[in-house]
C-alpha positions in Angstrom: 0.0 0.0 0.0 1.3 3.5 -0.1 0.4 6.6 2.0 -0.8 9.8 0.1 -1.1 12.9 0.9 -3.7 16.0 -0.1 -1.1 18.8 0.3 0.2 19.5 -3.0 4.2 18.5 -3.8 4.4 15.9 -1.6 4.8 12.6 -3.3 3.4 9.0 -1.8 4.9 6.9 0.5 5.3 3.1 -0.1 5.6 0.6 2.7 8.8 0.1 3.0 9.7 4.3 2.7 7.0 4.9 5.7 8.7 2.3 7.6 12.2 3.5 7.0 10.7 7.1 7.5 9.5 6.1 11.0 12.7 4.2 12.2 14.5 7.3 11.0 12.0 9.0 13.6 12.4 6.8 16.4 16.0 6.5 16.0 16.5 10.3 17.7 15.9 8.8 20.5 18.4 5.7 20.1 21.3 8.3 19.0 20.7 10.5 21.2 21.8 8.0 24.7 23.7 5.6 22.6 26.4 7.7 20.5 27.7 9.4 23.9 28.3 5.9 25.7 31.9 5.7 24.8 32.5 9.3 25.7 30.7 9.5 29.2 33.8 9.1 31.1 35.6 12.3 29.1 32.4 14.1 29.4 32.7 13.5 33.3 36.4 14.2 33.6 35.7 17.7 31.4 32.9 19.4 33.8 34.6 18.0 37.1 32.6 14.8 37.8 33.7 12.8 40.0 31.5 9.9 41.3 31.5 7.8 37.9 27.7 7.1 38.7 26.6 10.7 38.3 27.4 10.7 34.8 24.5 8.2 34.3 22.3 11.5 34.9 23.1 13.0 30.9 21.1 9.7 30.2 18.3 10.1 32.9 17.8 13.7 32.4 17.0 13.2 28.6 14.8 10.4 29.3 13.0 12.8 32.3 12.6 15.5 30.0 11.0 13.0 27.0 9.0 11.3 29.6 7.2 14.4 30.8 6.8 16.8 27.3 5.4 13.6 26.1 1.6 14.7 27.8 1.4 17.7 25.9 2.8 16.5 22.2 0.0 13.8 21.6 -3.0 16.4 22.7 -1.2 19.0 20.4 -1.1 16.8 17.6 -4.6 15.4 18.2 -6.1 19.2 17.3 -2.9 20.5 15.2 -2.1 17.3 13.4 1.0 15.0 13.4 3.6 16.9 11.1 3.5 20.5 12.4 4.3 19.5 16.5 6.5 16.8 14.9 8.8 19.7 13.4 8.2 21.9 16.6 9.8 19.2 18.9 12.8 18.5 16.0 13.4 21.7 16.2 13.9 22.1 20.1 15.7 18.9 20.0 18.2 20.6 17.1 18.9 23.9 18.7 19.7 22.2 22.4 22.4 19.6 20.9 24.2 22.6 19.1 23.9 24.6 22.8 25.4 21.7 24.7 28.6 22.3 22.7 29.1 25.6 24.4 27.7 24.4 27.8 30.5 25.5 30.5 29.0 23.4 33.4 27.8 19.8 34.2 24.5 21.4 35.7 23.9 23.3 32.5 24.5 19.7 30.7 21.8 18.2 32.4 19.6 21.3 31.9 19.9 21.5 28.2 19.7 17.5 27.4 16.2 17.8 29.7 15.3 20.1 27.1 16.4 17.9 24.3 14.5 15.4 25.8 11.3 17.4 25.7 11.6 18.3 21.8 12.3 14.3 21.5 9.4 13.6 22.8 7.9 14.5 19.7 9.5 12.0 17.8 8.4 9.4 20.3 4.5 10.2 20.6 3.9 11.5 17.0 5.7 8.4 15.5 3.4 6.2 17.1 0.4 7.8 16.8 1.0 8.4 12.8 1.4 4.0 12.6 -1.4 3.9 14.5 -3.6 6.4 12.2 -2.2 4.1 9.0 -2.6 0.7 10.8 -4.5 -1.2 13.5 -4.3 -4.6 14.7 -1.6 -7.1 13.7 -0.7 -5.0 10.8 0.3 -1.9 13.4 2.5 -5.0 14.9 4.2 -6.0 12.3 4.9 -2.6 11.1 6.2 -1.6 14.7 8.3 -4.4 14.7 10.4 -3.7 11.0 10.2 0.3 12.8 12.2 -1.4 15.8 14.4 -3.7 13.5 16.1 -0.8 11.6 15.5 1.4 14.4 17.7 -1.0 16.0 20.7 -0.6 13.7 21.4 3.0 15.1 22.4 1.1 18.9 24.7 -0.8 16.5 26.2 1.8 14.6 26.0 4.6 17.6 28.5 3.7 19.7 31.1 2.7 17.4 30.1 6.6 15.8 31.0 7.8 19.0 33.7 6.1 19.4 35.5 7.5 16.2 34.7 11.0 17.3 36.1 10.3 20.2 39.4 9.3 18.8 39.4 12.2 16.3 37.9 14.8 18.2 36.6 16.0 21.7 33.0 14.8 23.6 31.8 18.3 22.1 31.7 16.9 18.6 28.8 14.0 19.6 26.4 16.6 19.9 27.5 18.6 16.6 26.6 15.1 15.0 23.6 15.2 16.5 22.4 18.4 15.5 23.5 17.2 11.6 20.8 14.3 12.0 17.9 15.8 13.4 18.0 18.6 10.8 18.3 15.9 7.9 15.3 13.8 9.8 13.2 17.1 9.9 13.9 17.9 6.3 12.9 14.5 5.2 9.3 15.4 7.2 9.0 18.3 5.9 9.6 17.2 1.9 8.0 13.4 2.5 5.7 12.8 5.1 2.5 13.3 4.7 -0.1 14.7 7.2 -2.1 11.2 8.3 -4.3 13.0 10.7 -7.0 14.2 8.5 -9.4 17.5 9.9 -12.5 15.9 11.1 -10.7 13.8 13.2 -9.3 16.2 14.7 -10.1 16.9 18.4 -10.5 20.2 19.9 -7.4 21.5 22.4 -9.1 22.4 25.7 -8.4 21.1 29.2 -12.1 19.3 29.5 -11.1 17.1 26.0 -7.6 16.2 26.8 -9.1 15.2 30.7 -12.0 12.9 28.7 -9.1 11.8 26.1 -7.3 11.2 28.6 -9.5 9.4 31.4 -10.0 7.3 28.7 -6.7 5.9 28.2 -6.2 5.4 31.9 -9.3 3.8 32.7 -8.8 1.4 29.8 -7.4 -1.5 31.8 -5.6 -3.5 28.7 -3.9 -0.6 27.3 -3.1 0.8 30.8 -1.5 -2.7 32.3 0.5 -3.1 29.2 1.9 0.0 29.2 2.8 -0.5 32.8 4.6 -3.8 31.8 6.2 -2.9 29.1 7.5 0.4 31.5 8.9 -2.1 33.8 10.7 -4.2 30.8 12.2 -0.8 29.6 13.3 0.1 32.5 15.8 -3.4 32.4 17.0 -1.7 29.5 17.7 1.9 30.5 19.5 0.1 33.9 21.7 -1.4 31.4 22.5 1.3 28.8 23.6 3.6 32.2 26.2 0.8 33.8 26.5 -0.6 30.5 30.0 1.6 30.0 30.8 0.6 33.7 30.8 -3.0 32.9 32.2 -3.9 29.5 34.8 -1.5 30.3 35.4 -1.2 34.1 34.6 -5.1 34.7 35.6 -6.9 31.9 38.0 -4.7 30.3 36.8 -4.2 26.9 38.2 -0.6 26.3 37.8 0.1 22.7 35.9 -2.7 21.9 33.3 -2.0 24.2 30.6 -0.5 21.3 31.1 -3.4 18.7 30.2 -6.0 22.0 27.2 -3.1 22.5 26.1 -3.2 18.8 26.0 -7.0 18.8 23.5 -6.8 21.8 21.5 -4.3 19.6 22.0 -6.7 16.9 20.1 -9.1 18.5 17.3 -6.9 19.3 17.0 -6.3 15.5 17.1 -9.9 14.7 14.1 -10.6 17.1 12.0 -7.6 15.8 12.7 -9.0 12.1 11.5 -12.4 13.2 8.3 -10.9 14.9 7.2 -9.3 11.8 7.2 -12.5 10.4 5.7 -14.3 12.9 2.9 -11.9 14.1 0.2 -12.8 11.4 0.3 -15.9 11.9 0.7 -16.6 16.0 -0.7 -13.1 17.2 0.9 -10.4 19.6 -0.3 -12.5 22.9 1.6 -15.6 22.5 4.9 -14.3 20.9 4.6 -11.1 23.5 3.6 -13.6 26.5 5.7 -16.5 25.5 8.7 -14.0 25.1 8.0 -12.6 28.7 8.3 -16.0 30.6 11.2 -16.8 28.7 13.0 -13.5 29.9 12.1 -14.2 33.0 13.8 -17.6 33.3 16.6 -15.9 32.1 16.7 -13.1 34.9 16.1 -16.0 37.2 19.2 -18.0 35.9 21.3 -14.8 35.7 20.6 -13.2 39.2 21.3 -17.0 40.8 24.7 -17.4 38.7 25.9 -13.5 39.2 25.2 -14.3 43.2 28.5 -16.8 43.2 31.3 -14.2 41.7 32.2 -12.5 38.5 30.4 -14.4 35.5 33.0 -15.3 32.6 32.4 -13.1 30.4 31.0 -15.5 27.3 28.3 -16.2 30.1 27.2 -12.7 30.7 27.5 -12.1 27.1 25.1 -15.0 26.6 22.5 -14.1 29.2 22.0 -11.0 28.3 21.8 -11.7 24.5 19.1 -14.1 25.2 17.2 -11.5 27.4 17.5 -8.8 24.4 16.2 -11.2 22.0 13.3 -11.7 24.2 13.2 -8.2 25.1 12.7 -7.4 20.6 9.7 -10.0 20.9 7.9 -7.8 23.7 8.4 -4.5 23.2 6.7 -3.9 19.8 3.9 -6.2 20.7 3.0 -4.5 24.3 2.9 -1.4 22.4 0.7 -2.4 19.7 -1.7 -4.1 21.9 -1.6 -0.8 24.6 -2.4 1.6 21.4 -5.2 -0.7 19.9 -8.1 -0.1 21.5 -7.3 4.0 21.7 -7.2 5.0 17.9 -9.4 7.2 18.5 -7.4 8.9 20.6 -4.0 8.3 19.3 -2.4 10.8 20.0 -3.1 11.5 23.6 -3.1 7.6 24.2 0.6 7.7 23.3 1.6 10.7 24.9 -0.3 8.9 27.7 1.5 5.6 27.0 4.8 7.3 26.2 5.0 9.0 30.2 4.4 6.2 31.8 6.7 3.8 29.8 9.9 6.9 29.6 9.3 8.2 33.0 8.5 4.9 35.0 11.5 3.2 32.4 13.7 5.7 33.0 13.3 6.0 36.9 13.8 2.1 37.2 16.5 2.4 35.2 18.0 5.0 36.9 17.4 2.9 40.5 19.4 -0.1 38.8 22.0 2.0 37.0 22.7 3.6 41.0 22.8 0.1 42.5 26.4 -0.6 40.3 28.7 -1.8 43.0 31.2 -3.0 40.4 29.8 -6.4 39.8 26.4 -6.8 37.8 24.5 -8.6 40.5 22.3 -5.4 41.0 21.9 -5.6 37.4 21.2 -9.5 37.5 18.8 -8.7 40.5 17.1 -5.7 38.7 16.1 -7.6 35.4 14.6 -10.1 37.5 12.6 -7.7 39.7 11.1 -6.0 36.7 10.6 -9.4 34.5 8.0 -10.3 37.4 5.9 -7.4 37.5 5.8 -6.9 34.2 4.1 -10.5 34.4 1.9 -9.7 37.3 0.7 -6.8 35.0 -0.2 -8.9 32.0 -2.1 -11.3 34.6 -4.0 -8.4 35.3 -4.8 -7.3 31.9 -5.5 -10.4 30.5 -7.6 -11.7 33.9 -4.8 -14.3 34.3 -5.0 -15.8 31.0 -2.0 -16.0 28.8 -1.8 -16.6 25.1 -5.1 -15.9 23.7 -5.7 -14.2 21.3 -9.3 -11.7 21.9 -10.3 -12.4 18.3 -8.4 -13.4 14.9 -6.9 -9.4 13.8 -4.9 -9.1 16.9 
């Protein structure tokens, strides 16, 4: 199919250029925590940090700032439309990377990436609600889950970006590069997306219909559950990508080859939102996403028993946590899909909704387990584990303690 717009001068969109668009999208948000990993510790050492967990905090504030614009964005693009708040928050995001390159303080760091993260959350909320205006069901599944697989190349390709700028040039030089990309994302908007929310669907931008919008969403108790899951799930993953440069290179000694070990975990991720594109139409989000979800479990369970004894070997570790990513590309794209499916008619609010509480409740577990480093990855271990069982206990409650059936045939 292809996606068409009624402005003038603004050619169609075939599936696979919609997808790519989209990725391109949601890939801000990748870039803008993975590219700095290998150059935290400079970053630190230039603004006089110390304590090498406070530099987590360029990670946390972003994700703070996202988290919390992201309740405003979908109401605006509910009664403006997806493309012109879309360009707004690019545009924040833009002019706050180039700032941080004259930043003189650590404290005026964190201020300006909070701001990033608010013109980010743009790209989070808009990007989801303009899938969900185009496709519903197993469809807006599969879609999500190519929209994760190349979104997943940037955590590949990010670190080993940084990494070379690093080498070349100073920590100042990540956020030039990311200035460059968000200005070519925004221009591909502007000269190829088409608007997909058309005018009498719009809603109208007053505090009584964003309440009703928005007790909707929270009173929904499938949507709401699985965005609390899959908060807890993504908060595994924001706990890693903070101690993530404490471990590969203060534990195991990596050094350099820290972001090709890093890309390989993304890698996997990829891989297992490739395989659920595949897979969706015929098995259905509930028993991939649900069937994914025990099996991550059992692997924080295995993990948090063998880190108890002493350091893991490192081709352990490796293969623990590859398994749990793989698991972890199975359940993220799903949860979504399934949280946004009975809300299109409020898309956008119900992922700005959605977006808070998986960014901020993500990012404050992750920011919980990223504190608890103590130089082994036993917190870590302890913290996937934690999180794997509520985000089970939330399912149960969403699905009245039935796993793996399907509500009807589309989804």
């Amino acid at each position: 199919m292809t996606i068409t717009s009624e402005a003038p001068g603004i050619p169609a969109l075939s599936k696979p250029q919609f997808v790519a668009l989209m990725a391109l999208l949601m890939a801000i948000n990748a870039i803008s925590i993975d590219i700095m990993l290998p150059g935290l510790q400079e970053i630190g050492a230039s603004l006089g940090v110390v304590d090498e967990n406070t530099r987590q905090y360029v990670i946390t504030a972003y994700l703070i700032g996202m988290g919390c614009a992201q309740l405003f964005f979908g109401p605006l693009s509910d009664r403006f439309g997806r493309k012109l708040p879309l360009l707004g928050g690019l545009g924040i995001y833009a002019l706050c990377a180039l700032a941080i390159v004259f930043v003189p303080s650590f404290t005026g760091l964190l201020a300006l990436r909070f701001m990033q993260g608010i013109g980010a959350a743009a790209t989070r909320v808009i990007t989801i609600s303009i899938v969900r205006d185009v496709y519903g069901g197993r469809m807006m599944a599969e879609v999500m889950s190519l929209v994760m697989m190349v979104f997943m190349i940037v955590p590949v390709i990010a670190p080993s970006v940084g990494q070379l700028i690093m080498i070349f040039a100073e920590w100042h030089m990540i956020f030039v590069v990311i200035c460059v990309f968000a200005v070519f994302v925004a221009t591909l908007v502007t000269l190829r997306l088409p608007e997909t929310l058309s005018v009498e669907h719009r809603r109208p931008f007053t505090i009584s219909s964003i309440v009703a919008a928005f007790r909707i969403v929270i009173t929904n108790r499938v949507s709401l559950c699985y965005s609390l899951a899959a908060s807890f799930i993504f908060g595994a993953l924001f706990g890693f990508i903070n101690s993530s440069q404490q471990i590969f290179v203060g534990i195991y000694g990596l050094g350099h080859w820290f972001p090709l070990v890093f890309a390989g975990f993304a890698g996997t991720m990829a891989v297992a939102s490739f395989i659920n594109s595949r897979l969706v139409k015929r098995y259905g989000m509930r028993r991939l996403s649900h069937g994914a979800l025990i099996g991550f479990t059992i692997t924080s369970l295995t993990w948090a028993m063998a880190s108890i004894f002493g350091v893991l070997p490192f081709w352990f570790f490796v293969l623990l946590y590859a398994s749990a990513m793989f698991q972890f590309g199975l359940i993220g794209p799903n949860f979504n899909a399934m949280a946004m499916e009975p809300l299109g008619h409020v898309a956008g609010t119900a992922s700005s909704v959605l977006g808070f509480t998986q960014t901020i409740g993500g990012a404050t577990i992750g920011a919980l387990i990223g504190q608890a480093f103590d130089g082994s990855v036993t917190p870590l271990a302890i913290g996937f584990l934690t999180v794997s069982i509520i985000g089970l206990i939330f399912v149960l409650v969403a699905e009245k303690g039935k796993l793996f059936s399907p509500h009807n045939p589309s989804i």
